[in-house]
C-alpha positions in Angstrom: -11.4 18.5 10.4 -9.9 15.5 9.0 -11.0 12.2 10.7 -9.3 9.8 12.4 -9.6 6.6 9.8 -8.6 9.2 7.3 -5.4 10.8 9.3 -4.4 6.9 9.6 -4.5 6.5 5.6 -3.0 9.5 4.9 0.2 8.6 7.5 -0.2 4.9 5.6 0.1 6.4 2.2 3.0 9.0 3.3 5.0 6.2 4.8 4.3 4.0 1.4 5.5 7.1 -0.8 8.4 7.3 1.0 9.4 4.1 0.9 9.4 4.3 -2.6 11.6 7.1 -3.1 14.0 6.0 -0.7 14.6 2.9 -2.2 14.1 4.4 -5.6 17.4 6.3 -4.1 19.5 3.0 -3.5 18.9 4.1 0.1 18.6 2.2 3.4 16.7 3.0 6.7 20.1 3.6 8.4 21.2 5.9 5.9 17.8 8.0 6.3 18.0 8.1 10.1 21.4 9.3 10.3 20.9 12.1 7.8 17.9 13.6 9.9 18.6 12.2 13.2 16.1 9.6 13.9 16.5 6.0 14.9 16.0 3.4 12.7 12.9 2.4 14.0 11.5 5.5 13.9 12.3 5.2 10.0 10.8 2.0 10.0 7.3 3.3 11.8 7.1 6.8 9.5 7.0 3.9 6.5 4.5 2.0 8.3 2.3 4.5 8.9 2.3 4.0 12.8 4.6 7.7 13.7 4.2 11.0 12.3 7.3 12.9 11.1 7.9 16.3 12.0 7.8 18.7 9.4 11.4 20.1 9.4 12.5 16.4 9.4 9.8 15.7 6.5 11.2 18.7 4.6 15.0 17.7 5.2 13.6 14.1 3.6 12.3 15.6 0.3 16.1 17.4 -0.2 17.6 14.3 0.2 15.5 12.1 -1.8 14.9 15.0 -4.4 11.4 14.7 -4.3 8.9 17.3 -5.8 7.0 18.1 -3.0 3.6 17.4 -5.1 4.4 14.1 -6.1 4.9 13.3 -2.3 1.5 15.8 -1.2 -0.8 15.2 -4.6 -1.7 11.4 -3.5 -2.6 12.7 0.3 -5.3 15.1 -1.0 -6.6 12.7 -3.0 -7.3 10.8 0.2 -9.2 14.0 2.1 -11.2 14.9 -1.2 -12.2 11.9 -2.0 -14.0 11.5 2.1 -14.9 15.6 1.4 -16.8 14.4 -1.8 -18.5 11.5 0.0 -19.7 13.8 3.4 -21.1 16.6 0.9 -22.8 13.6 -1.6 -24.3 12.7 1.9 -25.4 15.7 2.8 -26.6 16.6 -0.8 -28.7 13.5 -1.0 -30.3 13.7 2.6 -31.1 17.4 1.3 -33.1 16.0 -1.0 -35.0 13.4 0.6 -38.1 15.0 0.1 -38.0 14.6 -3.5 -40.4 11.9 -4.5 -38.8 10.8 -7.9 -35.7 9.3 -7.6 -34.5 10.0 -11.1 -34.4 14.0 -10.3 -32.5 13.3 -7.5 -29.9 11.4 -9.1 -30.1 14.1 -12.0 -30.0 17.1 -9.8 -26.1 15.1 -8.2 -25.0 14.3 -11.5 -25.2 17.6 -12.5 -23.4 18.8 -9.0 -20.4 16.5 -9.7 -20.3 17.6 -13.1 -20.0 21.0 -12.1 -17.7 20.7 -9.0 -15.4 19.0 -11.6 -15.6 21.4 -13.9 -14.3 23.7 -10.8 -11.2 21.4 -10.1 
C-alpha cells in the first residue's frame, strides 16, 4: 500500500514531469485543457501536484505530448522503491537486533543490498 507522504510525491513528481514535456512541446495550459477537456485550473493543479488525473485523460496527455510512457512512469517507481527499500532495511535491521556485533550486522545488509541489486 503506498503511503500517503509518498502518493503526495509521486502526484508532485507527475505534475513536475509534465510540466516539462508540455513546455518542452511549445505548449500552454490552455492548449492542454482544451485538447482533454479540463479547465485550466485543473491543468494548473495536475502540475502542482494538488489533483489527480484520470487515467484516460493521462493516457490522451502522453499522445499529445509524445511521451514514452517510461520516461513519464520510470521517475515514479523510483519514488515507491526507494520507501520499499527503506521499510524492508527497517525491518531487516530490527530482525537483527539480537546480534551483538554490530559489524555482522552491517555485513549481513550489505550483502542483502548487494544481492537485491543484483536482482534489479
Amino acid at each position: 500500500m503506498i503511503e500517503k507522504d509518498d502518493e503526495e510525491k509521486v502526484y508532485l513528481r507527475l505534475g513536475t514531469l509534465l510540466r516539462f514535456y508540455r513546455k518542452k512541446k511549445g505548449l500552454s495550459q490552455d492548449d492542454i485543457a482544451r485538447h482533454i477537456g479540463l479547465s485550466r485550473i485543473s491543468i494548473v493543479n495536475i502540475e502542482q501536484g494538488n489533483q489527480k488525473i484520470q487515467l484516460h485523460d493521462l493516457l490522451d496527455l502522453l499522445l499529445l505530448l509524445n511521451i514514452d510512457p517510461t520516461e513519464l512512469f520510470n521517475p515514479l517507481f523510483v519514488i515507491l522503491k526507494n520507501r520499499s527499500n527503506q521499510k524492508r532495511e527497517k525491518n531487516i535491521t530490527k530482525g537483527l537486533e539480537h546480534i551483538d556485533n554490530k559489524e555482522d550486522v552491517s555485513k549481513i545488509l550489505n550483502e542483502f543490498w548487494t544481492f537485491s541489486n543484483l536482482k534489479k
